[in-house]
C-alpha positions in Angstrom: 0.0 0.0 0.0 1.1 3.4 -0.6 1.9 5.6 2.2 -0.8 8.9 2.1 1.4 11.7 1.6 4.1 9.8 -1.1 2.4 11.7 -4.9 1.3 8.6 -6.5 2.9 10.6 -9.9 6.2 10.0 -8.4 6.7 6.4 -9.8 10.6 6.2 -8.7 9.5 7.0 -5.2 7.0 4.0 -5.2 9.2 1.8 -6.1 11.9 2.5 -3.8 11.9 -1.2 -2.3 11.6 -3.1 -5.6 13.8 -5.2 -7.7 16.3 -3.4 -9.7 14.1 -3.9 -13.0 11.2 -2.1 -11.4 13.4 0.6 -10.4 14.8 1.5 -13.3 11.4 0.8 -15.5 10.0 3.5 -12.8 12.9 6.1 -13.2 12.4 6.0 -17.0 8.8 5.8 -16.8 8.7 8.7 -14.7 10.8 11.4 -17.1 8.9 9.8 -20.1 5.9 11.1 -18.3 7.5 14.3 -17.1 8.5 15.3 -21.0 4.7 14.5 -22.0 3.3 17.0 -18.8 5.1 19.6 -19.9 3.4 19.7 -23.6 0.2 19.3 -22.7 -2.3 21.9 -22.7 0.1 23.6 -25.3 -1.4 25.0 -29.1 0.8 23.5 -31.9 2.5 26.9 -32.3 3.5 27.2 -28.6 5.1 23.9 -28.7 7.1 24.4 -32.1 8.5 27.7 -31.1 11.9 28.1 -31.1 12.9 30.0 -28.0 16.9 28.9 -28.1 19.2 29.3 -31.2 19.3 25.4 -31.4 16.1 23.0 -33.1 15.2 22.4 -29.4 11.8 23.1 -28.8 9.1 20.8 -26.8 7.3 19.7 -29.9 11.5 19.0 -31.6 11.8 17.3 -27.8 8.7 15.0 -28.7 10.1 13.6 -32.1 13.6 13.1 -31.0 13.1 11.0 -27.9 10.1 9.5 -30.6 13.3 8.2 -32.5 15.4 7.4 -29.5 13.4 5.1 -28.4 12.6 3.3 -31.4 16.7 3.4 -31.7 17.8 1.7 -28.7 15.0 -0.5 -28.1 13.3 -1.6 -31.8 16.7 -1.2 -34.2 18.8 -2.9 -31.4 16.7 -5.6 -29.4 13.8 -6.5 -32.3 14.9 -5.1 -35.5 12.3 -5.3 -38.3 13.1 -4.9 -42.1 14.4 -1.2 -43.2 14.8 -0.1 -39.4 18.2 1.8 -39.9 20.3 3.0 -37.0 20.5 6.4 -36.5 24.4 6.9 -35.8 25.4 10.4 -37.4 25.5 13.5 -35.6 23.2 15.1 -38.7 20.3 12.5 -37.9 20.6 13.3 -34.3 20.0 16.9 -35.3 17.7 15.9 -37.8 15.2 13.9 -35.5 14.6 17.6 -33.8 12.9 18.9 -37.1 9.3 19.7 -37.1 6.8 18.2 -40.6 4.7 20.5 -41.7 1.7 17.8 -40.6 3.4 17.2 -36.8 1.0 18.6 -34.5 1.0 18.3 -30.5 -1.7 15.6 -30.7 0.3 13.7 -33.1 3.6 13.9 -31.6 2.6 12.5 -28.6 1.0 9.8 -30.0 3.9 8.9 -31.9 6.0 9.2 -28.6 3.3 7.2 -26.5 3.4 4.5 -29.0 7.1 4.2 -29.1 7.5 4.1 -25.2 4.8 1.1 -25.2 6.9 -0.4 -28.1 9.7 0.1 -26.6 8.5 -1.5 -23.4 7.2 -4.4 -25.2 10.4 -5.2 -26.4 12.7 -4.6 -23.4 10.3 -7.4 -21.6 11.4 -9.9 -23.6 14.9 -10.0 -22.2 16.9 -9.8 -18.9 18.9 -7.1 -17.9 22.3 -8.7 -18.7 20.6 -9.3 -22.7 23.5 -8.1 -24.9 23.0 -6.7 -28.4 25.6 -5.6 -30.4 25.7 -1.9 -31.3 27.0 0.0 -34.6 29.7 2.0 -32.0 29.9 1.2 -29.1 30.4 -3.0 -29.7 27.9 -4.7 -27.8 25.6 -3.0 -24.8 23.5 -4.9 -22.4 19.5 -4.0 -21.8 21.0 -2.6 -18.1 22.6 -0.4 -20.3 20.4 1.1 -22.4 17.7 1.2 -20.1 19.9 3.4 -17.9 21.0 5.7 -21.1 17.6 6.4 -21.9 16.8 7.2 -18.3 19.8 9.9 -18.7 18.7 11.2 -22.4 14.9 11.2 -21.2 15.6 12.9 -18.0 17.8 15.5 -19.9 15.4 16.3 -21.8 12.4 16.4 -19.3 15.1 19.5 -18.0 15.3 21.0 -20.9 11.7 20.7 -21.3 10.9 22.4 -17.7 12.9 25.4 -19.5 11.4 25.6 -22.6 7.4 25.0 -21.1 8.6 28.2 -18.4 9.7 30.7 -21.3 6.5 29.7 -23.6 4.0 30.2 -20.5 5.5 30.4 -17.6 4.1 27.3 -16.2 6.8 25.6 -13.6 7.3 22.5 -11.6 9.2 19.6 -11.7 6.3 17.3 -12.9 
């Protein structure tokens, strides 16, 4: 049972005592969530403004971690024909560019989808599953569930500082 005053929003929090696969499913569940908050309520226009020189803006945010997670879970763990994957600085940059069809709505879709996908296929295997990569050699789910806990929380900061300069809206969830 949870205890009253823990935020039951605050996944990592709830499962403090758990195994280390729940805890790390929670951390990443928890900034997947966080980047999602912080583009809701937002028109299409809000969310695709550029407020920094860079592409970074929280719809760009959406469709990037949209192709991270379809990078390092789908194109390395259950890759299906014509996956390709993304290795080059350029498609990094790339995966930040907003189509003239991507709206809010759709964006998160995409993302939401991808995160279920992407949790689909991580429960297939153990943490100590090793895949080999185009760089780095070989990385183990542990691994790359841990990476995307550090690109998904890095951009749920990013995030929190773009959704303050569109609106003004803060928080850490």
């Amino acid at each position: 049972m949870a205890h009253p005053t823990i935020d039951p929003a605050l996944g990592p929090v709830l499962a403090r005592t758990g195994d280390e696969r729940a805890i790390l499913d929670a951390f990443l569940d928890f900034h997947r969530a966080t980047v999602l908050r912080k583009t809701r309520g937002l028109t299409d226009a809000d969310a695709a403004r550029r407020l920094v020189p860079s592409l970074t803006t929280l719809a760009g945010l959406l469709k990037h971690l949209t192709v991270v997670e379809g990078n390092w879970f789908r194109c390395l763990f259950a890759p299906e024909p014509g996956d390709v994957y993304v290795t080059s600085q350029d498609d990094a940059d790339a995966s930040f560019a907003l189509g003239a069809g991507d709206t809010v709505e759709s964006l998160v879709a995409a993302y939401e989808a991808a995160c279920d996908e992407s949790r689909r296929v991580a429960a297939r295997f153990d943490l100590d599953h090793v895949v080999p990569h185009p760089q780095l050699g070989e990385v183990s789910l542990r691994w790359v569930l841990v990476h995307l806990i550090e690109e998904t929380a890095r951009h749920a900061g990013h995030a929190d500082i773009l959704r303050e300069l569109t609106d003004g809206e803060t928080g850490a969830i």
